[in-house]
BAFI-3210 file (N, C-alpha, C; in Angstrom, 3 decimals, decimal comma, padded with zeros to 6 digits):
// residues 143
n [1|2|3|4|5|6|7|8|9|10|11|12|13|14|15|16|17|18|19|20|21|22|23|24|25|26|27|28|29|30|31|32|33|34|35|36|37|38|39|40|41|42|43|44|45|46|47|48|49|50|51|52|53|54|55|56|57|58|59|60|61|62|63|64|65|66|67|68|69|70|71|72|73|74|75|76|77|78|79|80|81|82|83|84|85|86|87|88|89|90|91|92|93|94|95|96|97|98|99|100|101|102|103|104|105|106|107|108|109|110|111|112|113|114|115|116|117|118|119|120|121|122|123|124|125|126|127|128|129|130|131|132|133|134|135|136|137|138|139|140|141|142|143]
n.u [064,217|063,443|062,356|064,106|065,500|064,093|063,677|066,350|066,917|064,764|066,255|068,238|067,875|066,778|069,249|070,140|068,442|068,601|071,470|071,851|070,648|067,971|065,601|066,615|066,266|064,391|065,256|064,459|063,479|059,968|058,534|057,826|055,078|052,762|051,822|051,290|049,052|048,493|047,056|045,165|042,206|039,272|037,418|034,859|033,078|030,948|030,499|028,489|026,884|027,224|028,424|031,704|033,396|036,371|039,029|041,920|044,408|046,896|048,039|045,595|042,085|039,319|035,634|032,765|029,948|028,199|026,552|024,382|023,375|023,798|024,117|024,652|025,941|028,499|032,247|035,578|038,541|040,079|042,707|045,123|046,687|049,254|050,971|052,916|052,890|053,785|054,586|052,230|050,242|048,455|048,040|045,937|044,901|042,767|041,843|038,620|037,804|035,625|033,731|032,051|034,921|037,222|038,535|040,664|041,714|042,585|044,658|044,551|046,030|046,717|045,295|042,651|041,183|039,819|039,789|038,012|038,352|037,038|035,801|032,589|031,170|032,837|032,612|030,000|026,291|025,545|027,371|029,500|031,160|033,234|033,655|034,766|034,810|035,742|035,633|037,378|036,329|037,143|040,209|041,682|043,893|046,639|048,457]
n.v [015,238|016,784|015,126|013,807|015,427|016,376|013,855|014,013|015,594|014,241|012,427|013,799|015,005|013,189|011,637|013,842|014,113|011,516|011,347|013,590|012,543|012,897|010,972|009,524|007,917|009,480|011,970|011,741|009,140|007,294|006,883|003,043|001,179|001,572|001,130|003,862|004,897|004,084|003,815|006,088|008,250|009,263|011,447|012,569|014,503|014,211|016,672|015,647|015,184|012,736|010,858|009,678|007,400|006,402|004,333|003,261|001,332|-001,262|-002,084|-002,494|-000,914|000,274|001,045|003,423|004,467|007,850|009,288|010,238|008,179|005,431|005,972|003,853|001,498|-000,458|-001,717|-003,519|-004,854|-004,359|-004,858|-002,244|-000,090|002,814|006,182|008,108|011,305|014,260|015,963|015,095|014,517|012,298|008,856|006,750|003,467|000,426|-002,437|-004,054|-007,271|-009,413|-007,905|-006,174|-003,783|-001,453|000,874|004,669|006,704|010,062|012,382|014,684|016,074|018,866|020,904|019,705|017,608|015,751|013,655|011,521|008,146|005,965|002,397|000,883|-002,265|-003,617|-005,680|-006,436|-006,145|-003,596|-002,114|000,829|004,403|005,994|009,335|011,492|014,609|015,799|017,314|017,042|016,329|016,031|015,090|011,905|010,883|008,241|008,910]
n.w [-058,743|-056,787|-055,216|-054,057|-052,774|-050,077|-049,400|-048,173|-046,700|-044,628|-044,042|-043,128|-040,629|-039,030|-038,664|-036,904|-035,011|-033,805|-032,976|-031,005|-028,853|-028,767|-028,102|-026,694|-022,726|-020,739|-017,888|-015,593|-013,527|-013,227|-010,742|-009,036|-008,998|-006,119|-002,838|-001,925|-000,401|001,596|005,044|004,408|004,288|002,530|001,908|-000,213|-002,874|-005,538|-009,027|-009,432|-006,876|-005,866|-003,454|-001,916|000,957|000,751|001,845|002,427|002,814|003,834|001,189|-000,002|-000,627|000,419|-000,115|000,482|-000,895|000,247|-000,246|-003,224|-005,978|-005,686|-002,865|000,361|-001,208|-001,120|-001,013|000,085|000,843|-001,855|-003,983|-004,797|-006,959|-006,548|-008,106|-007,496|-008,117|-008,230|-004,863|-002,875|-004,414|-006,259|-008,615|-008,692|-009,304|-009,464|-010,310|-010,361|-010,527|-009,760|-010,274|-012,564|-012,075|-013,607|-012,408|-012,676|-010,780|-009,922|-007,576|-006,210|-003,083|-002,110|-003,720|-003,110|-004,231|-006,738|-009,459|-011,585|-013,737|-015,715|-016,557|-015,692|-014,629|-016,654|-019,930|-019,790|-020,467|-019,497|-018,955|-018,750|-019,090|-016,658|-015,443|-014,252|-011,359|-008,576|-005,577|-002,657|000,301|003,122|004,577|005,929|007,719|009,181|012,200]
ca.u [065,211|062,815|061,988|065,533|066,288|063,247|064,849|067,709|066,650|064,532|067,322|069,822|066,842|066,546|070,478|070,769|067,528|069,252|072,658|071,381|069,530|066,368|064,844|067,622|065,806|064,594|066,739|063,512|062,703|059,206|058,248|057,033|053,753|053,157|050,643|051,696|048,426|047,901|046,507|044,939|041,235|039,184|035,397|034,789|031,917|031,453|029,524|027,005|026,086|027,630|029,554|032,327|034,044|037,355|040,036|043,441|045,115|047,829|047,798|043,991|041,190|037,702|034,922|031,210|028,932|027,701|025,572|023,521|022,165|024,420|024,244|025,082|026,652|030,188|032,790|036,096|039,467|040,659|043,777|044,809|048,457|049,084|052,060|053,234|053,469|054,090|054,039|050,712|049,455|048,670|047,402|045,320|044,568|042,676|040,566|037,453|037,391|034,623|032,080|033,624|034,836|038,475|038,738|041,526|041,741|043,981|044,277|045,544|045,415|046,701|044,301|041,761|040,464|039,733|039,254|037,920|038,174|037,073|035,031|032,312|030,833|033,644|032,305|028,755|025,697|025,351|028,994|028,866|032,050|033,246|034,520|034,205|035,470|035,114|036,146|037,886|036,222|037,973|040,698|042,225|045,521|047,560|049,089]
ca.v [015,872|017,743|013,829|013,472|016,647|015,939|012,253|013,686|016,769|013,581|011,371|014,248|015,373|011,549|011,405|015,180|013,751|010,319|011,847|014,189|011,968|013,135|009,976|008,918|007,716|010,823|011,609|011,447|007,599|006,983|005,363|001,716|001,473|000,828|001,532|004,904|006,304|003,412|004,665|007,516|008,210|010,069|011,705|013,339|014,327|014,500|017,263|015,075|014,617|011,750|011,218|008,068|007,498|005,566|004,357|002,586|000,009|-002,764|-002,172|-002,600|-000,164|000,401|002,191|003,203|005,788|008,017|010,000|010,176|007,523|004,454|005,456|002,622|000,378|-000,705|-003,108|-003,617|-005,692|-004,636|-004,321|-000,911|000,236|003,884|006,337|009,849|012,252|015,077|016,152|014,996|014,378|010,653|008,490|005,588|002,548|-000,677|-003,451|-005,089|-008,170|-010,202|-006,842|-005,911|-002,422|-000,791|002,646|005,171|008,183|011,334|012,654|016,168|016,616|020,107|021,358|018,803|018,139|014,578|013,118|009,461|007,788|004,181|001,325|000,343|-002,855|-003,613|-007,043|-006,873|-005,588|-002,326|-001,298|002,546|004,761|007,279|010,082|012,857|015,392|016,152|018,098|016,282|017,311|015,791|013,969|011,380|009,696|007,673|009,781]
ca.w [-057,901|-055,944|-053,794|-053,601|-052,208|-049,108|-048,463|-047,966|-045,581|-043,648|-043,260|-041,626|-039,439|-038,432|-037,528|-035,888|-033,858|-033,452|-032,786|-029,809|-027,977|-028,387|-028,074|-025,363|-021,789|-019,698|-016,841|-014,829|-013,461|-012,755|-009,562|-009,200|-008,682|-004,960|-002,409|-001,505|000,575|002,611|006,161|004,473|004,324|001,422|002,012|-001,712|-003,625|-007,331|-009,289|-010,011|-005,840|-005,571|-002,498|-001,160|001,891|000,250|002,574|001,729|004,200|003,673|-000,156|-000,185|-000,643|000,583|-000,405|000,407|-001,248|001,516|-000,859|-004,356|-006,245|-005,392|-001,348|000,863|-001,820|-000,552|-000,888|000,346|000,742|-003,548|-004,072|-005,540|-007,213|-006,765|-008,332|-006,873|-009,623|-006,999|-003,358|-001,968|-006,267|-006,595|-009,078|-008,048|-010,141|-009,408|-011,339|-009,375|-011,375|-009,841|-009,778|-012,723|-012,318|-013,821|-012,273|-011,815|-009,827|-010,046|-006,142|-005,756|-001,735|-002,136|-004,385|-002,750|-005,652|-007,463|-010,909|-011,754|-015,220|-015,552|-017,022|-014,548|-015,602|-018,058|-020,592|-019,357|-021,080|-018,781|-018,914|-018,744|-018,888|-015,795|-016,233|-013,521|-010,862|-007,594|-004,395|-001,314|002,065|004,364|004,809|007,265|007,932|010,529|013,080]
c.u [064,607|062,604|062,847|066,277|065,043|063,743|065,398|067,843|066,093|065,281|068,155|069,054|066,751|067,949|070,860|069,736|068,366|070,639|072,721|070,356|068,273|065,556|065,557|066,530|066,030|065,370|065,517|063,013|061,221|058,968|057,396|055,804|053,573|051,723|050,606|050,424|047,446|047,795|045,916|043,044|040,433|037,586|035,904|033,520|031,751|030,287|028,742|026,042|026,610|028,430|030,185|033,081|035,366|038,588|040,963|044,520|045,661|047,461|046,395|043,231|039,878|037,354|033,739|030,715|028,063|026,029|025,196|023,003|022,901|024,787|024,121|025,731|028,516|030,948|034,428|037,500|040,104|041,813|043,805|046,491|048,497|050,990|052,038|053,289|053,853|053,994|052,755|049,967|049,688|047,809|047,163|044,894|044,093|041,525|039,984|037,404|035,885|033,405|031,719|033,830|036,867|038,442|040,461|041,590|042,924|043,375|044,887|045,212|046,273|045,917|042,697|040,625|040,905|039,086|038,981|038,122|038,594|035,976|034,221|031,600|031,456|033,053|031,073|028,000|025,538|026,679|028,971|030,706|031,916|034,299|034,099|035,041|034,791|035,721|036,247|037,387|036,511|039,193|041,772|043,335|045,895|048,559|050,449]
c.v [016,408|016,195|013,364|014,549|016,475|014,471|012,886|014,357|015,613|013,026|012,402|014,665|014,741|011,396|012,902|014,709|012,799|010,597|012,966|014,049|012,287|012,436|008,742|008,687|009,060|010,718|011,079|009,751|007,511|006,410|004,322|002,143|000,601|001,224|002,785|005,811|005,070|004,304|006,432|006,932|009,405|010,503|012,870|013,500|014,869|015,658|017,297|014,357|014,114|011,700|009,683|008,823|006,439|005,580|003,147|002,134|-001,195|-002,833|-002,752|-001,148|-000,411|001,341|002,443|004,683|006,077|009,167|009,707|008,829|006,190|004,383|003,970|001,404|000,500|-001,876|-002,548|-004,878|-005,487|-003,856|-003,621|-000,874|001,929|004,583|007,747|010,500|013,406|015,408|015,957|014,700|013,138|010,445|006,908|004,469|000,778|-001,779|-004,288|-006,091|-009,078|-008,822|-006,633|-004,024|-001,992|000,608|003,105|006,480|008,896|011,790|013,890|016,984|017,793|020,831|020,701|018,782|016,255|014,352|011,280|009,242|006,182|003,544|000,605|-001,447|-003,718|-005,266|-007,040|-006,000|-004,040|-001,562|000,169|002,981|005,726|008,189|011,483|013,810|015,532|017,027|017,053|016,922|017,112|014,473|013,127|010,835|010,015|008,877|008,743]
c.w [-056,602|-054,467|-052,830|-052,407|-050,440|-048,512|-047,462|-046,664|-044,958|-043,011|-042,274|-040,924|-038,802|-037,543|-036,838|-034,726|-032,985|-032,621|-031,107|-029,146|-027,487|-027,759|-026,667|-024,124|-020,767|-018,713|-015,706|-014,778|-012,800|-011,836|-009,793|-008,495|-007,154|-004,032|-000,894|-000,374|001,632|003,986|005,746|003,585|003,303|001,826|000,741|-002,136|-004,953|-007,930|-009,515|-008,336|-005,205|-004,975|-002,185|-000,416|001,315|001,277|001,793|002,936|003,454|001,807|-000,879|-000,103|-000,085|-000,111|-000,011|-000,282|-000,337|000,439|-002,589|-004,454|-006,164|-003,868|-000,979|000,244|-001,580|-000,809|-000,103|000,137|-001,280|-003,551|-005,175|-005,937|-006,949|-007,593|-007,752|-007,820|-009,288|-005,809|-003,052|-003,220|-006,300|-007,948|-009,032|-009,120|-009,117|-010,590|-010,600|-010,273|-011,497|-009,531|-011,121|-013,280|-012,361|-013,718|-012,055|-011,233|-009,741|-008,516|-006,047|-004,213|-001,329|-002,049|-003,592|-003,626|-006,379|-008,879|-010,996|-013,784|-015,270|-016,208|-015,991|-015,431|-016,474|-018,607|-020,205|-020,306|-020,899|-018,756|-019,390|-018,710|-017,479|-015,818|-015,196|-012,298|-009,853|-006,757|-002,943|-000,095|003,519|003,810|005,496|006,879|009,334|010,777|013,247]
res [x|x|x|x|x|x|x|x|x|x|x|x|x|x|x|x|x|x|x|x|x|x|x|x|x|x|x|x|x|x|x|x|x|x|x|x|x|x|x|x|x|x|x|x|x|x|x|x|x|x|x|x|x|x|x|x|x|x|x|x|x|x|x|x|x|x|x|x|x|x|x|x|x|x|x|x|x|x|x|x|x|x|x|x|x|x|x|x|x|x|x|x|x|x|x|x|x|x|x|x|x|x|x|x|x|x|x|x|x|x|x|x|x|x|x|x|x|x|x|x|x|x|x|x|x|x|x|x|x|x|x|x|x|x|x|x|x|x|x|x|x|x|x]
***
């Protein structure tokens, strides 16, 4: 009786959930992923030194490391997706295939204040995770 009596409380928990659209589609729509900070320019450096100059043009990215232990290594022309998640709060996503590196970046140019979290490497022997934080110290955009 006692298994019967727990069913029974799951099932009307299941249709009072079911029944008041708990599970209904938020009212909130996500934006498409787009390339929301084109003409805008990033100088950052992470707590570990490590500094890039990252810019974002025609739904492409650059990048160079102006400081630590990967200075002067750069590339350019990779296309990037980004999403708004609030006023001036992005989040950045691309995949370098032929390097091969899957990063994404949280951008809060309020706060000026950055996060990375990515797979550098990804399928190769050396493939390392990233995972870090930084501080924004400048940054540019089209007038």
């Amino acid at each position: 009786m006692k298994s019967i009596g727990r069913v029974s409380l799951w099932v009307g928990l299941a249709a009072v959930l079911i029944s008041s659209n708990v599970f209904a589609q938020p009212p909130y729509k996500f934006g498409d992923a787009t390339h929301l900070l084109d003409g805008t320019g990033l100088y950052y450096q992470y707590q570990t030194g490590d500094a890039a100059h990252v810019t974002f043009d025609n739904g492409l990215m650059s990048y160079e490391w102006v400081a630590g232990a990967g200075k002067g290594r750069s590339d350019k022309d990779i296309p990037y997706n980004s999403r708004q998640i609030e006023e001036n709060v992005y989040l950045v996503q691309w995949d370098q295939k032929d390097h091969p590196d899957f990063m994404t970046l949280y951008i809060d140019l309020n706060k000026r204040i950055i996060y990375s979290s990515g797979v550098r490497l990804y399928g190769t022997p050396t493939q390392s995770a990233v995972f870090d934080g930084g501080i924004i110290q400048h940054i540019e955009t089209e007038e």
